[in-house]
N, CA, C and O of each residue as an XYZ file, in Angstrom:
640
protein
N     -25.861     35.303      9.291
C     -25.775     33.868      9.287
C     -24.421     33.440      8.718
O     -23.912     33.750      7.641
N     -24.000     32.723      9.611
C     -22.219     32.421      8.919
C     -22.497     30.843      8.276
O     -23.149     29.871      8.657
N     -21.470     31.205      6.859
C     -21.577     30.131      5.822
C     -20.700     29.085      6.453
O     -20.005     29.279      7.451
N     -20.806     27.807      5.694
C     -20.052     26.694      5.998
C     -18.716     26.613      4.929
O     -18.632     26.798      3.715
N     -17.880     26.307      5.803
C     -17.105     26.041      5.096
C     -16.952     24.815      4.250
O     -17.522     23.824      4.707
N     -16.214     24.636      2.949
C     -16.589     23.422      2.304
C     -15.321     22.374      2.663
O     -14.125     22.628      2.523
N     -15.808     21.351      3.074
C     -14.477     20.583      3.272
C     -13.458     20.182      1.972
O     -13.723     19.938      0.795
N     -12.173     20.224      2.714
C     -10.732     20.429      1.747
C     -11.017     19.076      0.569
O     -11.573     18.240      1.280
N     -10.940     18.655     -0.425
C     -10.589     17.434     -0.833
C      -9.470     16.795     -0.998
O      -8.936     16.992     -2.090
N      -8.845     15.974     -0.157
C      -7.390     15.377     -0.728
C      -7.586     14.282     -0.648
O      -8.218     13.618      0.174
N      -6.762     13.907     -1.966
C      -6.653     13.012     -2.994
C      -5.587     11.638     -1.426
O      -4.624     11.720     -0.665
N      -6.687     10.582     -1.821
C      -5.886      9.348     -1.235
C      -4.947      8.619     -1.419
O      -4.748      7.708     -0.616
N      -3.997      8.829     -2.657
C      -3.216      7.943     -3.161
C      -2.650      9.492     -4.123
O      -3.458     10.342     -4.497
N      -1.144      9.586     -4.382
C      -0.908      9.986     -5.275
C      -0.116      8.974     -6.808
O       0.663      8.054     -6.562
N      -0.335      9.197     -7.691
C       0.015      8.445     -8.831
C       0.899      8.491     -9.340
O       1.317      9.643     -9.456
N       1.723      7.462     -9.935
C       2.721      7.777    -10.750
C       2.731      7.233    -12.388
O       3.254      6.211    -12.833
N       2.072      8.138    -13.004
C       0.750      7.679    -14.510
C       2.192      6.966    -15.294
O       2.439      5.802    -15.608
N       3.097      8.431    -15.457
C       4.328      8.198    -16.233
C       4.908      6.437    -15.993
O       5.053      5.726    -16.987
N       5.178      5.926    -14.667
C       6.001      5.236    -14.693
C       5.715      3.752    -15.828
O       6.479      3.087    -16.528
N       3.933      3.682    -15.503
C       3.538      2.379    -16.297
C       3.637      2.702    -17.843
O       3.501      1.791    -18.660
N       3.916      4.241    -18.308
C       4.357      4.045    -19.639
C       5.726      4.012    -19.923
O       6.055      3.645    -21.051
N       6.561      4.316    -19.138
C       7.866      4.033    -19.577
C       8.643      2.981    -19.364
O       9.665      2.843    -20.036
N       8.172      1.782    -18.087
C       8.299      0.955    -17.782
C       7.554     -0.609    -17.894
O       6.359     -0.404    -17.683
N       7.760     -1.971    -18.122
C       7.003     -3.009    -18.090
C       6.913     -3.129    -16.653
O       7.993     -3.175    -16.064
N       5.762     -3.194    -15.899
C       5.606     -3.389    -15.042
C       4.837     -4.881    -14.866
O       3.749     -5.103    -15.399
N       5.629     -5.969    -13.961
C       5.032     -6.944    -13.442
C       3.628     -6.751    -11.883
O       3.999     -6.949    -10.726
N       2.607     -6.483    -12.104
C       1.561     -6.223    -11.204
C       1.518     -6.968    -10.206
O       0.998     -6.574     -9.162
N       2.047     -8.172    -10.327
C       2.083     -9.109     -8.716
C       3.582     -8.915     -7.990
O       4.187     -9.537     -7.116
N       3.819     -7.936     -8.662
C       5.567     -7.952     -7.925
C       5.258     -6.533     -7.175
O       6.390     -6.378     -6.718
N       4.729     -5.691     -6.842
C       3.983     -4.571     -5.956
C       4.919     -5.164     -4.716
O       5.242     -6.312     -4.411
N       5.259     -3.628     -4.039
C       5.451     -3.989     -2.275
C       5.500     -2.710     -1.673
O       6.407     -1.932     -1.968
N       4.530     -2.384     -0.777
C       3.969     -1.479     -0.161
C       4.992     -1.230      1.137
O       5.007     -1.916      2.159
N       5.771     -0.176      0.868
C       6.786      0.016      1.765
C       6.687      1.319      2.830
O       5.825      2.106      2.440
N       7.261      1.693      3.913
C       6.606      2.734      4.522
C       7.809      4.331      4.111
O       8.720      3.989      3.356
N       7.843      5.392      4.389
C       8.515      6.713      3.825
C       8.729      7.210      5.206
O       7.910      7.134      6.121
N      10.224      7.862      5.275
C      10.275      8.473      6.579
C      10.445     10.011      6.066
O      11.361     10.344      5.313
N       9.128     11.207      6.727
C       8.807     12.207      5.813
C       9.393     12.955      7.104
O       9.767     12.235      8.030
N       9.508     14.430      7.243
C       9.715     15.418      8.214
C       8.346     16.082      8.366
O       7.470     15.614      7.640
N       8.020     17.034      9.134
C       6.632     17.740      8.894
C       6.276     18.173      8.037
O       5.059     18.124      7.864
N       7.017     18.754      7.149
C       6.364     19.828      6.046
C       6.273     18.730      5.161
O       5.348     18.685      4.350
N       7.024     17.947      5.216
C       7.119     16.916      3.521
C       5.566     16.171      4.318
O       4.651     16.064      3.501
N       5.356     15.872      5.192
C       3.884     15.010      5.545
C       2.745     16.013      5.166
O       2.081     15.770      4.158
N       2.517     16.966      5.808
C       1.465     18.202      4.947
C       1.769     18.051      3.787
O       1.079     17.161      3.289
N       2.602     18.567      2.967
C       2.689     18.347      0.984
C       2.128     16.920      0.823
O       1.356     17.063     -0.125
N       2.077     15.864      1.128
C       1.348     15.095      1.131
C       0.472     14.332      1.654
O       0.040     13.223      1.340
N       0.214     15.170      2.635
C      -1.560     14.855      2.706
C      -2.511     15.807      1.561
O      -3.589     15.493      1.054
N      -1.555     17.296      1.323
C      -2.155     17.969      0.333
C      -2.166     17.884     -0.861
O      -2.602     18.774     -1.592
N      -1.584     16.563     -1.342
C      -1.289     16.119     -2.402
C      -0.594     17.198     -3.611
O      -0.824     17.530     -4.774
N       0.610     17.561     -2.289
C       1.420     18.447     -3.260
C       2.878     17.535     -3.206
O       3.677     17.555     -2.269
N       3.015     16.657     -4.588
C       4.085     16.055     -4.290
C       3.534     15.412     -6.142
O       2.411     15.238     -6.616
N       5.280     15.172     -6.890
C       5.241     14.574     -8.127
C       5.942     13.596     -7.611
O       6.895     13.760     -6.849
N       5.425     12.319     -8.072
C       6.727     10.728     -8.270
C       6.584     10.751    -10.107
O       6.017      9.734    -10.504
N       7.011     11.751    -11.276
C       6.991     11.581    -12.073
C       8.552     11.964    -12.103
O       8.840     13.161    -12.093
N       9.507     11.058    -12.136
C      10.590     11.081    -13.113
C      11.062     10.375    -11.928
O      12.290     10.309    -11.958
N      10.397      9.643    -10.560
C      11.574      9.545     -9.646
C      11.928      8.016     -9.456
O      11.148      7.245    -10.014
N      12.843      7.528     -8.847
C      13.233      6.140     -9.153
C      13.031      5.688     -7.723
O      12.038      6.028     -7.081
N      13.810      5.059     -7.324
C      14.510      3.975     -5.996
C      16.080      3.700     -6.266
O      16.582      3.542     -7.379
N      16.806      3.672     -4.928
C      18.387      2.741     -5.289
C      18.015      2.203     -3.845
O      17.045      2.217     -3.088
N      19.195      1.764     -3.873
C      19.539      0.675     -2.695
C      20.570      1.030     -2.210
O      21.392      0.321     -2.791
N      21.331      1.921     -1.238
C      22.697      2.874     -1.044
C      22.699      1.688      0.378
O      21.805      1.771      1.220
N      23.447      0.971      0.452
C      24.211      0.602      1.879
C      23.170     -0.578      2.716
O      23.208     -0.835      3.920
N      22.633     -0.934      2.107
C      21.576     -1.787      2.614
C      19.930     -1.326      2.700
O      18.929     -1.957      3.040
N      20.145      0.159      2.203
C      18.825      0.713      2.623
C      18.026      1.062      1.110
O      18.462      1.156     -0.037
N      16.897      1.178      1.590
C      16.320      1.776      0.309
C      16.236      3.373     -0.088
O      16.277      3.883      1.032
N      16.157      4.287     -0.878
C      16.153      5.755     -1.060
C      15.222      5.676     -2.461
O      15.339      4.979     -3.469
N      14.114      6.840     -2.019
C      13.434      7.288     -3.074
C      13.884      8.413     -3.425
O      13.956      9.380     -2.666
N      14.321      8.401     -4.901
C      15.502      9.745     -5.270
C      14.605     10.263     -5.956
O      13.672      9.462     -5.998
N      14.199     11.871     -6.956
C      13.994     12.710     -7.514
C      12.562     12.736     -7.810
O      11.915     13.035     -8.814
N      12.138     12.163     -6.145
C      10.594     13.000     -6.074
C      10.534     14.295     -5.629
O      11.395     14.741     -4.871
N       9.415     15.078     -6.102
C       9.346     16.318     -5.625
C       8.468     16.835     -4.741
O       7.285     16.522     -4.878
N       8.825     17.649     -3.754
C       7.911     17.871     -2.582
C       7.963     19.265     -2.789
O       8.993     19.928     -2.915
N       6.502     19.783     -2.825
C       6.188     21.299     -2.813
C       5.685     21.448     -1.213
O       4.613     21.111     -0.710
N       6.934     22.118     -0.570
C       6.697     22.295      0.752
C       6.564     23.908      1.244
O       7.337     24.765      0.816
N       5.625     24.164      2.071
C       5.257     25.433      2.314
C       6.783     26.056      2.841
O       7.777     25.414      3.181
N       6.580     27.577      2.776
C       7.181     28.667      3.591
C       6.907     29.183      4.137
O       6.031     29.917      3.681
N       7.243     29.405      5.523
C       6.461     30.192      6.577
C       7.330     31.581      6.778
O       8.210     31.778      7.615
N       6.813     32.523      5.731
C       7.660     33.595      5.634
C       6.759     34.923      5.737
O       5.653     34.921      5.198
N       7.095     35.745      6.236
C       6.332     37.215      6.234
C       5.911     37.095      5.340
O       6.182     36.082      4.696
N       4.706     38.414      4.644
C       4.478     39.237      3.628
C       4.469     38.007      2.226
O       4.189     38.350      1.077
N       4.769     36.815      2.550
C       4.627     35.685      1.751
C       3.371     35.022      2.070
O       3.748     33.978      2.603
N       2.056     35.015      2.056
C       1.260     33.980      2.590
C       0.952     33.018      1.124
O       0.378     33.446      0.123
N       1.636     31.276      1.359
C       1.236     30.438      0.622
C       2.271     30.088     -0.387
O       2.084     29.239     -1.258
N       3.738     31.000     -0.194
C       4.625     30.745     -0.646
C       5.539     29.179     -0.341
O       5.950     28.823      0.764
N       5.718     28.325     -1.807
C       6.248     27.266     -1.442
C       7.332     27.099     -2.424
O       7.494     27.874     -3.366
N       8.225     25.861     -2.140
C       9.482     25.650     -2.193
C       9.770     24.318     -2.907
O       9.060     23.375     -2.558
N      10.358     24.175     -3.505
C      10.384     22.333     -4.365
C      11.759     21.738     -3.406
O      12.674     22.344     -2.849
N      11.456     20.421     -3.498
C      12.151     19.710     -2.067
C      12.604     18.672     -3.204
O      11.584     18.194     -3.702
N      13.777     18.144     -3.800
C      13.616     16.847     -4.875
C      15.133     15.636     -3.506
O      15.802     14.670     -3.871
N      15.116     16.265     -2.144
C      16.377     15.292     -1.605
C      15.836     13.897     -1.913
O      14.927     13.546     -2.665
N      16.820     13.058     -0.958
C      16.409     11.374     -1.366
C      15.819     10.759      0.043
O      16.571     10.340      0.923
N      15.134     10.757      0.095
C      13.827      9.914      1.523
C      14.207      8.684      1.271
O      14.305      8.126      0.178
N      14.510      8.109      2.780
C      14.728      6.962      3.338
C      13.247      6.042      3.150
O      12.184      6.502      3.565
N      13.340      4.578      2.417
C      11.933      3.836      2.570
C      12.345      3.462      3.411
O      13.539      3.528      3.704
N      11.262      2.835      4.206
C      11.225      1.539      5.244
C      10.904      0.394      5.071
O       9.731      0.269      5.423
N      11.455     -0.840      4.593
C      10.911     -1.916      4.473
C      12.128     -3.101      5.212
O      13.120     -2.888      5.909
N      11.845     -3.698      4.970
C      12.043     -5.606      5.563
C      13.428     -5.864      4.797
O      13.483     -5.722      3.575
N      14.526     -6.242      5.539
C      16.005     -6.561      5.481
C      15.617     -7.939      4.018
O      16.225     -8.133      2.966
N      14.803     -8.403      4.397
C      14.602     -9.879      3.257
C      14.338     -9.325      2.762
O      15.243     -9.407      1.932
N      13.260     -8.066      2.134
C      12.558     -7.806      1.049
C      13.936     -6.783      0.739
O      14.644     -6.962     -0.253
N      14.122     -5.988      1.475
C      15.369     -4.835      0.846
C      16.436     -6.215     -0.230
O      16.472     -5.932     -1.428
N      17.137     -7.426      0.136
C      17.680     -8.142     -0.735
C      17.168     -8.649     -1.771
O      17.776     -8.854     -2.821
N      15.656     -8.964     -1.489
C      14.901     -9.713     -2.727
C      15.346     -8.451     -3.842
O      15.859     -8.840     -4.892
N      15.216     -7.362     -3.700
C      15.075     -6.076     -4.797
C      16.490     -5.962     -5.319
O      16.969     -5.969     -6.452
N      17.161     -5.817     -3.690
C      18.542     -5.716     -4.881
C      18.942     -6.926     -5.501
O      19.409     -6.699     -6.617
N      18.934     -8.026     -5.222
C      18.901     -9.306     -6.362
C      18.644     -9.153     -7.505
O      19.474     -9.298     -8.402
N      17.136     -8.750     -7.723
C      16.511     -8.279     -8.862
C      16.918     -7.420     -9.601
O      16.711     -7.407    -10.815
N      17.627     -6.486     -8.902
C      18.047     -5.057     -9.834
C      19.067     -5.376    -10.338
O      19.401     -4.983    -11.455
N      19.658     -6.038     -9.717
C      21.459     -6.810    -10.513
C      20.989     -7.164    -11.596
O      21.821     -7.120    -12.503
N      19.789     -7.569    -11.947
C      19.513     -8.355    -13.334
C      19.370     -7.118    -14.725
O      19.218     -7.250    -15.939
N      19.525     -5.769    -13.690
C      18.807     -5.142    -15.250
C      17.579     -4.448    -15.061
O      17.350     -3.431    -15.715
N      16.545     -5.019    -14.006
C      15.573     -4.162    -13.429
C      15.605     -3.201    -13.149
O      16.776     -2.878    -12.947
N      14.555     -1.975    -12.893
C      14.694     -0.686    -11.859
C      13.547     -0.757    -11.052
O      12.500     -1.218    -11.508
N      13.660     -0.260     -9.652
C      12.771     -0.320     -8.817
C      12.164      1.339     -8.706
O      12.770      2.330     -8.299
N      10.837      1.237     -9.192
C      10.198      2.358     -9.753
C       9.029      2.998     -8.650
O       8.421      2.024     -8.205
N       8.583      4.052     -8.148
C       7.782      4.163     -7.595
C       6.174      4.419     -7.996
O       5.909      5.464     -8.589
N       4.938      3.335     -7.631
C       3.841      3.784     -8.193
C       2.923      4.543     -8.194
O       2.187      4.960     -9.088
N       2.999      4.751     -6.922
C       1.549      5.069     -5.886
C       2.052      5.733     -4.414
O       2.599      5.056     -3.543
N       1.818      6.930     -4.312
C       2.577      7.048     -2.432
C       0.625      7.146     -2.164
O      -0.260      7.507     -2.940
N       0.567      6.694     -0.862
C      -0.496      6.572     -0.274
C      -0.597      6.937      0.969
O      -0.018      6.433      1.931
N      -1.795      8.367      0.956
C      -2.016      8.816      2.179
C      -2.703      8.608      2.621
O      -2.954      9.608      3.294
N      -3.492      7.781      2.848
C      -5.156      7.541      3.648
C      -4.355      6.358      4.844
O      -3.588      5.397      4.783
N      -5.007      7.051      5.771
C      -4.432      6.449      7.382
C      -3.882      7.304      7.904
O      -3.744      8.514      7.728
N      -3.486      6.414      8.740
C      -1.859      7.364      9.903
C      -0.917      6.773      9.325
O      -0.351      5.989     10.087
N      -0.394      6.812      8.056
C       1.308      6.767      7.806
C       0.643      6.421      6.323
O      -0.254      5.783      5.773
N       1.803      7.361      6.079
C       2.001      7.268      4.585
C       2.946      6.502      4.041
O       4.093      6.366      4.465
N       2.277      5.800      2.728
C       3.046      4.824      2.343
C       3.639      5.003      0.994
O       3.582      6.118      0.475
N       4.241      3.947      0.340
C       4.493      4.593     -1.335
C       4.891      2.608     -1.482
O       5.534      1.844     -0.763
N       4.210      2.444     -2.627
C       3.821      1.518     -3.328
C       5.229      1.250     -4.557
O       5.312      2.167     -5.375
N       6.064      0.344     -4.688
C       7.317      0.239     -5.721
C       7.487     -0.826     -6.307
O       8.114     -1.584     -5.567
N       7.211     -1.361     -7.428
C       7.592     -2.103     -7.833
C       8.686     -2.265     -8.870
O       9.435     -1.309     -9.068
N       8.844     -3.399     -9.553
C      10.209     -3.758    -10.353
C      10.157     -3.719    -12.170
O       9.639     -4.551    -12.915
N      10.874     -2.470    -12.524
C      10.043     -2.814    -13.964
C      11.143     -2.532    -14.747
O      12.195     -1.972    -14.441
N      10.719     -3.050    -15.929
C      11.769     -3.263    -16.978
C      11.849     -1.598    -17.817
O      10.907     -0.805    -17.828
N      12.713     -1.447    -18.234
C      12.426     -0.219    -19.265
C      12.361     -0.130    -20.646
O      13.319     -0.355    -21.386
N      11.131      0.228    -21.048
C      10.365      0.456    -22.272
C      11.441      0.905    -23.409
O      12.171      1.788    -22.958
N      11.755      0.545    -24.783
C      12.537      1.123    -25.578
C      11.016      1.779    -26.423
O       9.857      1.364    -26.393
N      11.886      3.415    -27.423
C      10.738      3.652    -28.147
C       9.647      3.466    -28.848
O       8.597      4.108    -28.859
N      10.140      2.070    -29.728
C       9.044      1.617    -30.288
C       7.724      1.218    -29.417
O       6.596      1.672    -29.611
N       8.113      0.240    -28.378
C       6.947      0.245    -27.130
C       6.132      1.189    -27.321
O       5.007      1.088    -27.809
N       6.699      2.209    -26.921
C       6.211      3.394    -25.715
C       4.977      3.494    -27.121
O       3.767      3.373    -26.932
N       5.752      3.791    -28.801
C       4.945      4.482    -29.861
C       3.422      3.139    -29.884
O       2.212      3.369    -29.882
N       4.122      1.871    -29.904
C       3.153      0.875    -29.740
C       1.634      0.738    -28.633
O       0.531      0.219    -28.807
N       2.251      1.471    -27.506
C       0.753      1.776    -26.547
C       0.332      2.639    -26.600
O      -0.740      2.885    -26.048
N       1.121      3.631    -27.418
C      -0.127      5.195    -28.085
C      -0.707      4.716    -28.835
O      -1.829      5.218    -28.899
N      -0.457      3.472    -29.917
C      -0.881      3.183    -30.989
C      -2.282      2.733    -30.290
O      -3.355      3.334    -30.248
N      -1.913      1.502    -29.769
C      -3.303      0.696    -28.927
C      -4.100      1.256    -28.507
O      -5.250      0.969    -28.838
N      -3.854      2.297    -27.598
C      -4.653      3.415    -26.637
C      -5.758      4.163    -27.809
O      -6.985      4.101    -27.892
N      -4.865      4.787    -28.538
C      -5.865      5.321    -29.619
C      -7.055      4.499    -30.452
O      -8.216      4.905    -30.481
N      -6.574      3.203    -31.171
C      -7.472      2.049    -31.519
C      -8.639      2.173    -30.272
O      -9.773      2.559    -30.557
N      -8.321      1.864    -29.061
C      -9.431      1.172    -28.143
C     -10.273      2.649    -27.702
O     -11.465      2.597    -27.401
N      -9.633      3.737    -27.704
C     -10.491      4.903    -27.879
C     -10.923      5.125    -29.115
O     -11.678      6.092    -29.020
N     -10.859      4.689    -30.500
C     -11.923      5.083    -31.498
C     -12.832      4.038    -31.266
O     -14.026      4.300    -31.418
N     -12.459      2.758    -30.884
C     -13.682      1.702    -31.079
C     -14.934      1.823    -30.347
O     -16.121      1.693    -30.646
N     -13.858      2.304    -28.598
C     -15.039      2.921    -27.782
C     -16.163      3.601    -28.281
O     -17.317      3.192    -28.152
N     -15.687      5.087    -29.097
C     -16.858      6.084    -29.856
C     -16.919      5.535    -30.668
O     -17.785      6.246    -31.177
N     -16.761      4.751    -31.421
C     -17.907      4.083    -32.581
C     -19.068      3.219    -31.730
O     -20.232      3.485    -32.028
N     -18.820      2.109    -30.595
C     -19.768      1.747    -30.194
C     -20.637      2.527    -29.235
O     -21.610      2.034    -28.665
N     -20.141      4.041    -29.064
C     -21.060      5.014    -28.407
C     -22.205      5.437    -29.178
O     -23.386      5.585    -28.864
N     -21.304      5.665    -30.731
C     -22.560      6.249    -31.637
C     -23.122      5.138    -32.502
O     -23.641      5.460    -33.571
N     -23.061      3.607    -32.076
C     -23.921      3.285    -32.508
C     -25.438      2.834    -32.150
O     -26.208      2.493    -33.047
């Protein structure tokens, strides 16, 4: 009797946890832009083999570029089965000539345009960027501080 195989799980959205702590992020300023991937970089992320932890956005020539994400892309090599490769080039976004200016406007001010979320569920993958300020240390020590408070209060009202 032949077993079933168990279906793959991949993850619908990949995250970018880091960026909302190092950055102030405004939540209504979001803009869901599209990624122009090659084959292997589209498999690494549908397989949710891909980090947006350290990577930014610029604006080079009118266009947008997502710089120092990383793509763990397979090798199709002999005597290698499953061997892969880190990919960190700069991917072209796709978005809207008005919206590409609204950003660089914004970034003249001091902003950085940060990436949040790349999103694979559909036919085209997307990646989610918004505009955020950058966190100096005390911040950053200030929402460990908070985080910890609202996790002891939590387990105190667990055990009571």
């Amino acid at each position: 009797m032949a077993t079933k195989k168990k279906p793959i799980k991949r993850p619908s959205a990949i995250v970018n946890k880091r960026a909302t702590f190092d950055y102030a992020i405004a939540s209504n300023e979001e803009l869901v832009v599209g990624i122009a991937l090659t084959g292997p970089e589209t498999r690494a992320a549908r397989d949710g083999h891909i980090q947006l932890k350290g990577s930014f956005v610029t604006v080079r020539v009118g266009e947008l570029w997502l710089n120092n994400a990383s793509f763990s892309l397979k090798i199709n090599e002999k005597n290698k089965p499953g061997a892969r490769t880190i990919d960190t080039a700069p991917r072209k976004l796709l978005a809207k000539r008005k919206q590409i200016d609204e950003l660089y406007a914004r970034k003249q001010t001091g902003m950085t345009i940060v990436p949040l979320r790349l999103l694979t569920k559909g036919r085209y993958i997307k990646v989610v960027i918004a505009l955020g300020k950058g966190k100096k240390n005390y911040d950053k020590r200030e929402t460990l501080k908070r985080r910890d408070q609202e996790r002891e209060a939590s387990r105190a009202m667990k055990n009571v």
